[in-house]
C-alpha positions in Angstrom: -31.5 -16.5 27.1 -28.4 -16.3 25.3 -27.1 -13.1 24.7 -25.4 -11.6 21.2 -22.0 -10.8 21.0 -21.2 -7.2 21.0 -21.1 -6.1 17.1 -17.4 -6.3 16.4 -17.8 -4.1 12.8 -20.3 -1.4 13.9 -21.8 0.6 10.5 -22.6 3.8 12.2 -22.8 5.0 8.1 -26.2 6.2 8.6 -25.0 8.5 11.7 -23.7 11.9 11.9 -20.5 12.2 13.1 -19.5 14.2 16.1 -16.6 16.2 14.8 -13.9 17.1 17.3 -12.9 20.1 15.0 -15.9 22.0 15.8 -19.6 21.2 14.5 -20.5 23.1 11.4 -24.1 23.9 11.0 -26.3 26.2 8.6 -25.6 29.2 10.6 -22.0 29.1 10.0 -21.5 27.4 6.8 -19.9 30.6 4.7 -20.3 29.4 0.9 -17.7 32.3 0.8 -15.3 30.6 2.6 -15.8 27.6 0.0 -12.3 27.4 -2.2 -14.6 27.3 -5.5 -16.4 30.2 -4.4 -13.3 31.9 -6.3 -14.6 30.0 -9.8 -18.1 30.4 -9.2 -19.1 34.1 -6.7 -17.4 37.0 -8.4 -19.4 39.0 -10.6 -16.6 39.1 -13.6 -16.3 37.8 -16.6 -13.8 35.0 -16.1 -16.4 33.6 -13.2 -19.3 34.1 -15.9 -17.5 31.7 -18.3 -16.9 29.2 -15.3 -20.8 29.2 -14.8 -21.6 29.3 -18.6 -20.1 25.8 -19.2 -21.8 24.0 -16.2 -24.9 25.3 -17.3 -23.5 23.8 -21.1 -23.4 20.8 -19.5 -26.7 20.9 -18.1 -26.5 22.1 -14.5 -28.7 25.3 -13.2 -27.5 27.2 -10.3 -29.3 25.0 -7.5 -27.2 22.4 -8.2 -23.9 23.9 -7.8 -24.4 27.6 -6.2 -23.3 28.0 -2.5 -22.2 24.1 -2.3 -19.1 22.5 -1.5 -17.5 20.8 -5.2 -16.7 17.5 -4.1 -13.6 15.9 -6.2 -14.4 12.3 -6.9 -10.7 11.6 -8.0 -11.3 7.7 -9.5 -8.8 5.3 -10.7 -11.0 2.9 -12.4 -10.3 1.7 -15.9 -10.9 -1.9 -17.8 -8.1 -3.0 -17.6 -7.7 -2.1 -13.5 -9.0 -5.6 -12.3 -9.2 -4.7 -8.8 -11.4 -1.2 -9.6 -13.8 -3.1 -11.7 -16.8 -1.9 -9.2 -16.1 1.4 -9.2 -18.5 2.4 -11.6 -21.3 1.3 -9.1 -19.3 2.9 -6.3 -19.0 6.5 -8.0 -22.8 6.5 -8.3 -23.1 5.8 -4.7 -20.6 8.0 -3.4 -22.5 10.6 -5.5 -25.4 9.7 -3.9 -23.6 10.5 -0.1 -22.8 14.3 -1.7 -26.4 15.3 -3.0 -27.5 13.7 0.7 -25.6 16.3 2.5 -25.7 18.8 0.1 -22.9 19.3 -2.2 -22.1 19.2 -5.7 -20.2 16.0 -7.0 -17.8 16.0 -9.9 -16.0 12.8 -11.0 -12.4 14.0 -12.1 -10.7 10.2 -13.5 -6.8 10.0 -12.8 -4.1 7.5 -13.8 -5.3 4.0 -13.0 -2.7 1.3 -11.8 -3.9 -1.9 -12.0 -0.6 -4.1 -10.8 -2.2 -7.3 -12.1 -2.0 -5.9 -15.8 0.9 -3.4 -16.2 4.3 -3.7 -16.9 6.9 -3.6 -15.3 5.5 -2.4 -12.5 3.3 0.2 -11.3 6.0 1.1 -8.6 7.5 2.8 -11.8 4.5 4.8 -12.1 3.1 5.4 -8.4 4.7 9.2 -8.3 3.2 10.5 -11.5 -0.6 9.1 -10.5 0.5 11.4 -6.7 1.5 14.4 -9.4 -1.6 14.5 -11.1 -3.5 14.0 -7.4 -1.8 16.6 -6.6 -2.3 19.1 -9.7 -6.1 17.6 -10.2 -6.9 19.0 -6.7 -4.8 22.3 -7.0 -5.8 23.5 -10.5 -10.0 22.6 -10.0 -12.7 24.4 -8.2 -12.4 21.3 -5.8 -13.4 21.8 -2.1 -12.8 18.4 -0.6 -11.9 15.1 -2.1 -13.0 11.5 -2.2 -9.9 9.4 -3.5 -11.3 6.3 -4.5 -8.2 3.4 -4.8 -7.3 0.6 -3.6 -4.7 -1.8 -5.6 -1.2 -1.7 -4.2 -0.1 2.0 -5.3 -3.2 4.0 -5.9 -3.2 4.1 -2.3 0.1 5.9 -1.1 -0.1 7.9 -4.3 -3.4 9.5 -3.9 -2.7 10.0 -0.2 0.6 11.6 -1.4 -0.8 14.2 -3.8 -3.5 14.7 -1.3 -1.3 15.7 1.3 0.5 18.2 -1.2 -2.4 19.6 -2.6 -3.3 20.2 1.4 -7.2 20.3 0.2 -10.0 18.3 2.8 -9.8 14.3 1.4 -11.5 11.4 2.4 -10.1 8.0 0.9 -12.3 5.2 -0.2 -10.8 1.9 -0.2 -11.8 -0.9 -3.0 -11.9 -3.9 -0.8 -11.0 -7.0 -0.8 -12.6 -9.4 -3.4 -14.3 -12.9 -1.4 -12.3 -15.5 -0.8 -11.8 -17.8 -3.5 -12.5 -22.0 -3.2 -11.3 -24.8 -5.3 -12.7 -28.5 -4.4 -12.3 -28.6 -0.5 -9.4 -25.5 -0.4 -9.7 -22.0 0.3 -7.5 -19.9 -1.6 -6.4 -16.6 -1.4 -5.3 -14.5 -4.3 -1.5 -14.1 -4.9 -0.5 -16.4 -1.8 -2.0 -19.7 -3.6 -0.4 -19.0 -7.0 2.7 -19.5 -6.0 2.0 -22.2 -3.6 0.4 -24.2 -6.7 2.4 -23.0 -9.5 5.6 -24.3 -7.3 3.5 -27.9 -6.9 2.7 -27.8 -10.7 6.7 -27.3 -11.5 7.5 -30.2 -8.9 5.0 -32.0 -10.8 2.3 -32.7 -7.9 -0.6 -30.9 -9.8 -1.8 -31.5 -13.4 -2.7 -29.1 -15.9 -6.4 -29.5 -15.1 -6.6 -28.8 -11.5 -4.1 -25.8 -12.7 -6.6 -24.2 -14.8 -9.5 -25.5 -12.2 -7.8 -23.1 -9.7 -7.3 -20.2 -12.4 -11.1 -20.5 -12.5 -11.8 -20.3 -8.6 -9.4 -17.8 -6.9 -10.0 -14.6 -7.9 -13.8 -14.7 -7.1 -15.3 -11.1 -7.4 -14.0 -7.8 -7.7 -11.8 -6.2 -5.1 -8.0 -6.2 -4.4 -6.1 -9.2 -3.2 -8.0 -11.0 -0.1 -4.9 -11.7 1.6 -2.5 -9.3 3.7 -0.7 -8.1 0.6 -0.2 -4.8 -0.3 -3.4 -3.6 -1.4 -5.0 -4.2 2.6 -2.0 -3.2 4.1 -2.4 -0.3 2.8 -5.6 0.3 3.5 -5.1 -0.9 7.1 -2.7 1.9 7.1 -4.8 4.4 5.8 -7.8 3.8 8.0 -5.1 3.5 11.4 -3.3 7.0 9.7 -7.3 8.2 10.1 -8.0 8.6 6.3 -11.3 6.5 6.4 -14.3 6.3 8.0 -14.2 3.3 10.8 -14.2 -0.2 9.6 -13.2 0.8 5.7 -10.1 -1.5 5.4 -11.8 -4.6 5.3 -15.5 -4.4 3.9 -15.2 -6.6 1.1 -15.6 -5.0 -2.5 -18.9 -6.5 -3.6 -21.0 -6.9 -0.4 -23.7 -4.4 0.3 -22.1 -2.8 3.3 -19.7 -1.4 0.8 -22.2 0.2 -0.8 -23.1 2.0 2.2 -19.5 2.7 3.1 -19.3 4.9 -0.4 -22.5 6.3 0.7 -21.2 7.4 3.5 -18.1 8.6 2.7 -19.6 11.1 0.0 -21.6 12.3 2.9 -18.7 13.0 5.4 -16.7 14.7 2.1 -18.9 17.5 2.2 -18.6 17.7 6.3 -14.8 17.7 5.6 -15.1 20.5 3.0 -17.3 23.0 5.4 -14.8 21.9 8.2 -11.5 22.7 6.5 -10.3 19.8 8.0 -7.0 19.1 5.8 -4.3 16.6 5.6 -2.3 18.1 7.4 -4.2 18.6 10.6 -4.6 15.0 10.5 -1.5 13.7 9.8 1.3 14.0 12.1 4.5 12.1 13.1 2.2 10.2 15.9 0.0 9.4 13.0 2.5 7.6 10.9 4.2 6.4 14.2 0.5 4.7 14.5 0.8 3.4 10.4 3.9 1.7 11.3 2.8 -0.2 14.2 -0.1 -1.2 12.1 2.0 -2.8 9.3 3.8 -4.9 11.9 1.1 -6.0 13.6 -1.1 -7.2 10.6 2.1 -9.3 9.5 1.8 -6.4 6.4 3.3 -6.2 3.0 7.0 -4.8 3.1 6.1 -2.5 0.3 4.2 -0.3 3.2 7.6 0.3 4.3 8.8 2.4 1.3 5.2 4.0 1.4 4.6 4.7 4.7 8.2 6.6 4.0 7.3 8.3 1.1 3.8 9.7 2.5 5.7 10.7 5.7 8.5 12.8 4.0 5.5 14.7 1.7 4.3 15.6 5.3 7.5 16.9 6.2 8.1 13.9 8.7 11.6 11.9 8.5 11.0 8.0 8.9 14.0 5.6 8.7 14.2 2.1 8.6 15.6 2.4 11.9 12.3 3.1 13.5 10.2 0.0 11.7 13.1 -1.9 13.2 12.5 -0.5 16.4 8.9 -0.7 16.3 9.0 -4.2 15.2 11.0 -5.2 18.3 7.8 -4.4 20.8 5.0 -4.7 18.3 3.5 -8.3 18.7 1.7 -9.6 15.6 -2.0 -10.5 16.3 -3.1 -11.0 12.7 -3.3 -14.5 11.4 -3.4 -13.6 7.8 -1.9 -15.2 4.7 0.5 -14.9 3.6 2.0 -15.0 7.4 -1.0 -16.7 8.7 -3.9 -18.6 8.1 -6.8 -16.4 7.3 -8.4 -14.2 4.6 -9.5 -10.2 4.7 -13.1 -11.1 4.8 -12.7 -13.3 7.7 -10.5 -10.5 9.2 -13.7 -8.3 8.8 -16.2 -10.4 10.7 -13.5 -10.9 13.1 -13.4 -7.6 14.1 -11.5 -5.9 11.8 -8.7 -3.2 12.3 -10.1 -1.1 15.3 -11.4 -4.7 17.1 -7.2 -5.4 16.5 -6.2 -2.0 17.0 -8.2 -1.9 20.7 -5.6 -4.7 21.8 -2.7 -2.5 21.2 -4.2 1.0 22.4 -1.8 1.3 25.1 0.5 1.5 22.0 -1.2 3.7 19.9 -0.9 7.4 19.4 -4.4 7.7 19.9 -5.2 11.3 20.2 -4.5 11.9 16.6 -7.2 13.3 14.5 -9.2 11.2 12.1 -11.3 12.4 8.7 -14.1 11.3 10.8 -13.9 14.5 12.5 -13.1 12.6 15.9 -9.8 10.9 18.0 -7.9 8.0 17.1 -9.2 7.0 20.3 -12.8 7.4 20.0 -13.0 5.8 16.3 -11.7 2.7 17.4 -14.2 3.0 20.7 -15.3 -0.4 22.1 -14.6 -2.5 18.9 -14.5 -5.7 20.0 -12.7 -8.7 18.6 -15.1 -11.9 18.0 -12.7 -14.1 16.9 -9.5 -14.5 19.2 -8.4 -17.2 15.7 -8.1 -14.4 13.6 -6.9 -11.2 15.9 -5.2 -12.8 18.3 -4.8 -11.8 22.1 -1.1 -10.4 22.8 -1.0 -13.4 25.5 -1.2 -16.1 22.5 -0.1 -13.3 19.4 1.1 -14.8 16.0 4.5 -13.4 17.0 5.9 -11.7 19.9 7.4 -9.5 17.7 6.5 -7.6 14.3 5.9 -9.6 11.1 9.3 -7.8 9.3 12.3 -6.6 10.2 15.5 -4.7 9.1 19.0 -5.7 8.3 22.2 -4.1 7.3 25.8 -5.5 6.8 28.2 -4.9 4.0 25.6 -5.9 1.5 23.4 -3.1 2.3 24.6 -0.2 3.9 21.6 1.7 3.8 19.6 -1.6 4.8 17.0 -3.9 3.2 14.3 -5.7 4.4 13.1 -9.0 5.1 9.2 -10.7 6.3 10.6 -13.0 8.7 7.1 -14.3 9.7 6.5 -15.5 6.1 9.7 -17.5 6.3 10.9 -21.0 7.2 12.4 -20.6 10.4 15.1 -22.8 9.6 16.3 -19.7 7.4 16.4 -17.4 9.7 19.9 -18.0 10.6 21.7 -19.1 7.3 24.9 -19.4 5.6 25.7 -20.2 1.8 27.1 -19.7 -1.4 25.7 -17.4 -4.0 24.1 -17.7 -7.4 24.0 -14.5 -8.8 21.7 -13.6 -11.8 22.6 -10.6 -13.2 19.0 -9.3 -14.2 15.8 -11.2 -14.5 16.1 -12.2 -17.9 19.3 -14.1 -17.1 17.4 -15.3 -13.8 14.3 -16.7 -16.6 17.1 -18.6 -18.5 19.4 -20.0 -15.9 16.7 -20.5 -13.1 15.6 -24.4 -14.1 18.4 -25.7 -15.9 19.2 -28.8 -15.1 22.6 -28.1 -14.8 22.6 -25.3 -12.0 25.3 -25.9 -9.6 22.2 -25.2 -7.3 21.2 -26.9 -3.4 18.7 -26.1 -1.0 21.6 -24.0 0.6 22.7 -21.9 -2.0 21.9 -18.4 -2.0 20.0 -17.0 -4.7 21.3 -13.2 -5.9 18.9 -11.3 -8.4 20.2 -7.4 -9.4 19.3 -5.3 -11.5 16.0 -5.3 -10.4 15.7 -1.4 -8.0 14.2 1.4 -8.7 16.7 2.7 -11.4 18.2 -1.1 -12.9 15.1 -2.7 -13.4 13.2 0.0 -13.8 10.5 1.1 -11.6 11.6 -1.3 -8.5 9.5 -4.6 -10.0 7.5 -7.2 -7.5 10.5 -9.9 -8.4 12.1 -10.3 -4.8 10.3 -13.9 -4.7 12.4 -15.7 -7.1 11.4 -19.0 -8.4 13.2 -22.2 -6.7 14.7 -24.4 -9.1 12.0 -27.1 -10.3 14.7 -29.8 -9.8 15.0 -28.8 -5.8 11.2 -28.4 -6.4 10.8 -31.8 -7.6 13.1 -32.8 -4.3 10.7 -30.9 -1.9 12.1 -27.8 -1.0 10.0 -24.9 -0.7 11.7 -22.3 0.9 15.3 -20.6 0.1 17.3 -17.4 1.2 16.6 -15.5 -1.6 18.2 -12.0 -2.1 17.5 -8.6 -4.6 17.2 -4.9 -4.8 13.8 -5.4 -5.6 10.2 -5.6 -3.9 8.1 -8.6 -4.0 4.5 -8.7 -4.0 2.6 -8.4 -0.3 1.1 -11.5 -1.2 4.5 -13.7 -1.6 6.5 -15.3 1.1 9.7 -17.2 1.8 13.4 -16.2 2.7 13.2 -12.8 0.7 15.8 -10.5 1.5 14.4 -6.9 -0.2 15.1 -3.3 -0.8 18.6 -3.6 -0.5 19.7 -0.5 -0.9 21.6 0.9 -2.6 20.6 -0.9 -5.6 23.1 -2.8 -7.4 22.5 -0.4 -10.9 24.4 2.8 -8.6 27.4 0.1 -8.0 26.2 -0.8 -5.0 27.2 -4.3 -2.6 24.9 -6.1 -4.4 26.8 -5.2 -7.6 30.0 -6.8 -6.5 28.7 -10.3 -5.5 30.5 -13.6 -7.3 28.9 -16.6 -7.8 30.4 -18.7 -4.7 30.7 -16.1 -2.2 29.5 -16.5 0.6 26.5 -15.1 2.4 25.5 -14.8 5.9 22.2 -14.0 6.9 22.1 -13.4 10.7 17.8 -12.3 11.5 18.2 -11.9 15.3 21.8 -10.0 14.9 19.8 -7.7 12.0 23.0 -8.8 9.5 23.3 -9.3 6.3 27.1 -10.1 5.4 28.7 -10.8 1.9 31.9 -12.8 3.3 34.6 -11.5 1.3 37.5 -9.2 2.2 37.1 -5.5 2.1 40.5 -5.5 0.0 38.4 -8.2 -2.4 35.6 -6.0 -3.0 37.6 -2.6 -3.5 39.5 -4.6 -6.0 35.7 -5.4 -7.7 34.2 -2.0 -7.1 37.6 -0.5 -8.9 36.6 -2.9 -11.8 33.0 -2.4 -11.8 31.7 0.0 -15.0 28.4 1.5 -14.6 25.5 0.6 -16.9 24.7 2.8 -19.7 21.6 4.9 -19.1 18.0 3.5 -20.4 16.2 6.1 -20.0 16.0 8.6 -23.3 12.8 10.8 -22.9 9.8 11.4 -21.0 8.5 10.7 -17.9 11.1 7.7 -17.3 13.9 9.9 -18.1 12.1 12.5 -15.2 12.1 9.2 -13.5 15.9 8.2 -13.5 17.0 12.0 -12.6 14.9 12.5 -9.7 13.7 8.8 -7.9 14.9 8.2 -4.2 16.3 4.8 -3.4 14.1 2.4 -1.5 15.8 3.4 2.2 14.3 6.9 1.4 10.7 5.7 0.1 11.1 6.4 -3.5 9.8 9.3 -4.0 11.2 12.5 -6.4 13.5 14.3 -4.7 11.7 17.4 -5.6 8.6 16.8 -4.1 10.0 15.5 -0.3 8.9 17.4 2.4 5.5 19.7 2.8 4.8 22.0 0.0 3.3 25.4 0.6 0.1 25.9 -0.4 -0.1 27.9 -3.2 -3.5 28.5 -4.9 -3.8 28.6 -8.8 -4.0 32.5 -10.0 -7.9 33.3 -11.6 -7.5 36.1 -14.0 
C-alpha cells in the first residue's frame, strides 16, 4: 500500500493553540483588565454615553459587555483590486470573534491599491501607518486584525501596529490563481513586461495582447508571483505576525476562508493574552524577516520595509546587514520573477515553514509568534513536497541571496540590485551613460529612433526618489529601446533612485541613495560617462574624476520645492531616504505608550 505524503500545509485552524505566554482560561480572564473596559465599566457619565450609542446602533449589553473589542482595521475599497474579497473576508473573520467570544468592530483605513494610484502608493504608505496607529490608540480597541495585503498595506499596518503597541494579528489577502493564456502560464506583473517588450519588438499582435489582458489576472488576490505583495507577507508570517501557512493561501480558495476564521478567533486569544508587538518582535525577529527576503528571491522593496518596521521597534537595520545576510543565505525558492514558479504552487509545495525548515539552523527560532508559540514550534515538521519549487540547499536556486548591496561613488549610502533576476552577463559591466533627467524626459527620448543607444549603454533615470519623483515610484525597470528590442535584447544595466515593482526583473540598479533631487551622485552624471558595475566587488562606480565632479556639484542648483500644502508638504519635511527605510523622521524608534485621556 502506498503511503501519503506527510501534509506539507497543515490547517490546524480548527485547533486551539497552545500559547507559550501563558494559557488564559475563564478563571482568569479579567474583563477589567480589557483596555475598553475604560469606555465601557465605569459608572459615569462619559461611559454612559459610550454605551448609549452602541445600544443606538442596535447592540444590548451581551454583545459587547465583559468582551474583548476586536479592531477589524480593513483596507478594502473598489478601486483596491487586490482587496476585492475582503468584504467576504470581514464577515468571516467576524465570524472567528463571536466563536471565541468577543465583540467585532470593522474600523476601514486608507486603502492602497498600487495597481490604481498615482504616483505611487510608496508616497502614501506612512500616512495609512499614522492612521493604524491613531485608529488603534484613540478606540476602545483590545486587539487588532489588520487585514492587507497589496505591496504597502503590509509594512504600514505592521508599522502603526507596532506604535500603537496594542495585541494584532495580520491577515494577509493572498495571492490571486495563476493566470493561463493558450498553452502559457502567466503570472501577474512578471508576464507584462515579458509581452509588452515582445509586442514593442513586434513578435506579438494586438490580439494575443489583449488575449493575455483577459487571462492574467484571474481572481482576486495580490500578484501570484514573488513581488512585493508575498514578500511581504512571507515576511510577516517568518516575523510571526500570522497564523502558520498565511502567506501563501491563495485569495479565493476556501482554505482562506478558514484562515480569516481563524484568525478572528486567535484575535480575541491575543487580546486576553496581552501579547503585544513588541513582545513579538525583536532584532532576532527581523534578523529572521531578512533572511526570508533572500531566500524567496524577494522583492527589493522589503528592504526599505523591513527597515522602516525595524526602526519603529527601536531596532537599527542597515544595508550592511542584507548584504551580509545575503552572502550565506542560499535561495531555495524558484519563483518568478527569479524563478520558475507561481505562489499557489509555492503553497502546495510546502509553503514558507516547509522552506523555512531547510534553513532552521539559520533561523532565530525562539522568537515569539502571534500564535502564542516559538518560531520553532510554528514551523514544526512542515515538510517540503516539492524539492522543484523549495529547493534543497544541496541543489538551491542560488548559493547565495536573491539581492545584494552596492556602493561606490554613485551611491554613498548604497543602492540595491536583484542579481538573481538578471542576465548574468550583466553582472560585471562597463558602459556609457544615457541619462534621462526625470521620467517624462525618459517617455520622450526612450524610443526615438535616433538614440545614440547599444545594448551596452547604461541607462540613468533621476528624479525618480522619494523627494524628486515624489513618493519613490515603481520606475527602476526602464523600458529598453524598441529598436534594441526589435534586435533582441532583453536585458540592460539600468540605473535610478527609484524602486521597481517586486514583480520586474533585469539589470536594475535601485534605491541609490541619496537621491539625485538632494544633489546627490546620481545628480552629476553626463551622458557618456562611464559606468562600472562590479556585483561580486559590491561597486558601483561613475568613472569620472573627483576634481570633474566637484567642478559639477559646484554647478549643480537644487530644484525648486513641489510640495505647497498638506500631507505632501508633511511629506517633503519629514521622509527618510531609502538607505534609512523611508519612514518620518519623527515617528523612528519605539514610541511610549501613551493611552488617550477619558474625561
Amino acid at each position: 500500500m502506498t503511503s501519503l505524503p506527510k501534509s506539507a500545509s497543515p490547517t490546524p485552524y480548527s485547533k486551539k493553540t497552545t500559547s507559550m505566554v501563558g494559557d488564559v482560561t475563564d478563571s482568569n480572564r479579567d474583563p477589567s483588565s480589557l483596555r475598553s473596559a475604560r469606555w465601557f465599566a465605569p459608572d459615569d457619565l462619559r461611559s454612559f454615553g459610550h454605551r448609549s450609542r452602541l445600544k443606538g446602533m442596535g447592540f444590548d449589553d451581551a454583545d459587547y459587555r465583559d468582551r474583548p473589542v476586536i479592531g477589524l482595521l480593513n483596507t478594502w475599497s473598489d478601486l483596491n483590486t487586490c482587496h476585492s474579497h475582503f468584504p467576504q473576508r470581514v464577515e468571516e473573520v467576524k465570524r472567528g470573534i463571536l466563536q471565541a467570544g468577543g465583540f467585532p468592530v470593522e474600523v476601514p483605513v486608507m486603502s492602497l491599491g498600487e495597481m490604481l494610484m498615482k504616483p505611487t502608493t510608496m508616497l502614501y504608505r506612512n500616512l495609512l501607518a499614522m492612521e493604524t496607529e491613531e485608529v488603534l490608540r484613540c478606540h476602545p480597541i483590545d486587539a487588532a486584525v489588520l487585514m492587507g495585503g497589496c505591496d504597502k498595506t503590509v509594512p504600514a499596518l505592521i508599522m502603526g501596529a507596532i506604535s500603537a503597541d496594542i495585541p494584532s494579528i495580520f491577515l494577509p489577502a493572498g495571492p490571486m490563481l495563476k493566470g493561463r493564456w493558450k498553452d502559457q502560464t502567466l503570472g501577474s506583473g512578471s508576464d507584462a513586461w515579458k509581452y509588452w517588450a515582445e509586442k514593442c519588438a513586434g513578435n506579438l499582435c494586438d490580439s494575443d495582447w489583449t488575449g493575455i489582458e483577459n487571462c492574467i489576472a484571474r481572481s482576486a488576490g495580490t500578484c501570484m508571483t514573488m513581488g512585493t505583495a508575498s514578500t511581504m507577507a512571507c515576511i510577516a508570517e517568518a516575523m510571526g505576525m500570522t497564523l502558520p501557512f498565511a502567506s501563501s493561501i491563495p485569495a479565493v480558495v476556501a482554505e482562506h476562508s478558514r484562515l480569516a476564521v481563524a484568525t478572528g478567533r486567535r484575535a480575541v486569544e491575543i487580546a486576553w493574552e496581552k501579547l503585544t508587538p513588541s513582545k513579538i518582535l525583536n532584532a532576532e525577529s527581523f534578523q529572521n524577516a531578512i533572511i526570508t527576503q533572500l531566500t524567496i528571491g524577494g522583492s527589493t522593496n522589503a528592504i526599505v520595509h523591513i527597515i522602516a518596521m525595524a526602526g519603529r521597534a527601536g531596532v537599527k537595520i542597515t544595508l550592511d546587514d542584507f548584504d551580509a545576510w545575503s552572502r550565506k543565505i542560499p535561495m531555495l525558492g524558484d519563483l518568478r520573477p527569479a524563478g520558475r514558479f507561481l505562489m499557489e504552487d509555492f503553497h502546495h509545495a510546502g509553503g514558507l515553514s516547509g522552506l523555512l525548515n531547510r534553513l532552521r539552523d539559520l533561523l532565530a527560532t525562539e522568537t515569539m509568534t502571534v500564535s502564542g508559540i516559538t518560531l520553532d514550534k510554528q514551523i514544526g515538521d512542515a515538510a517540503v513536497i516539492d524539492d522543484n519549487i523549495i529547493r534543497t540547499r544541496s541543489n538551491p536556486v542560488s548559493a547565495t541571496g536573491g539581492t545584494c548591496v552596492l556602493r561606490g561613488n554613485l551611491a554613498p549610502d548604497g543602492c540595491v540590485i536583484k542579481t538573481v533576476a538578471a542576465d548574468p552577463k550583466l553582472l560585471q559591466h562597463r558602459g556609457p551613460s544615457i541619462v534621462f533627467d526625470d521620467y517624462p524626459a525618459m517617455k520622450a527620448r526612450i524610443n526615438d529612433p535616433n538614440l545614440d543607444v547599444t545594448a551596452d549603454s547604461v541607462l540613468i533615470l533621476r528624479s525618480a526618489g522619494p523627494l524628486g519623483a515624489p513618493g519613490f515610484p515603481e520606475w527602476g525597470q526602464l523600458p529598453i529601446p524598441e529598436k534594441l528590442l526589435r534586435a533582441g535584447v532583453r536585458d540592460m544595466v539600468r540605473i535610478s533612485d527609484a524602486r521597481m515593482s517586486g514583480t520586474s526583473y533585469g539589470a536594475c540598479v535601485l534605491h541609490v541613495s541619496p537621491e539625485s533631487y538632494l544633489g546627490g551622485p546620481l545628480a552629476l552624471v553626463e551622458d557618456g560617462d562611464m559606468i562600472e558595475l562590479d556585483i561580486a566587488n559590491r561597486r558601483l562606480t561613475l568613472c569620472v574624476s573627483e576634481e570633474e565632479l566637484a567642478k559639477r556639484k559646484s554647478l549643480w542648483k537644487a530644484p525648486e520645492p513641489a510640495w505647497e500644502r498638506g500631507y505632501q508638504k508633511l511629506f517633503a519635511k519629514h521622509i527618510t531616504q531609502a538607505h534609512e527605510g523611508c519612514d518620518f523622521d519623527f515617528l523612528v524608534g519605539s514610541s511610549p505608550n501613551r493611552e488617550p485621556s477619558i474625561f
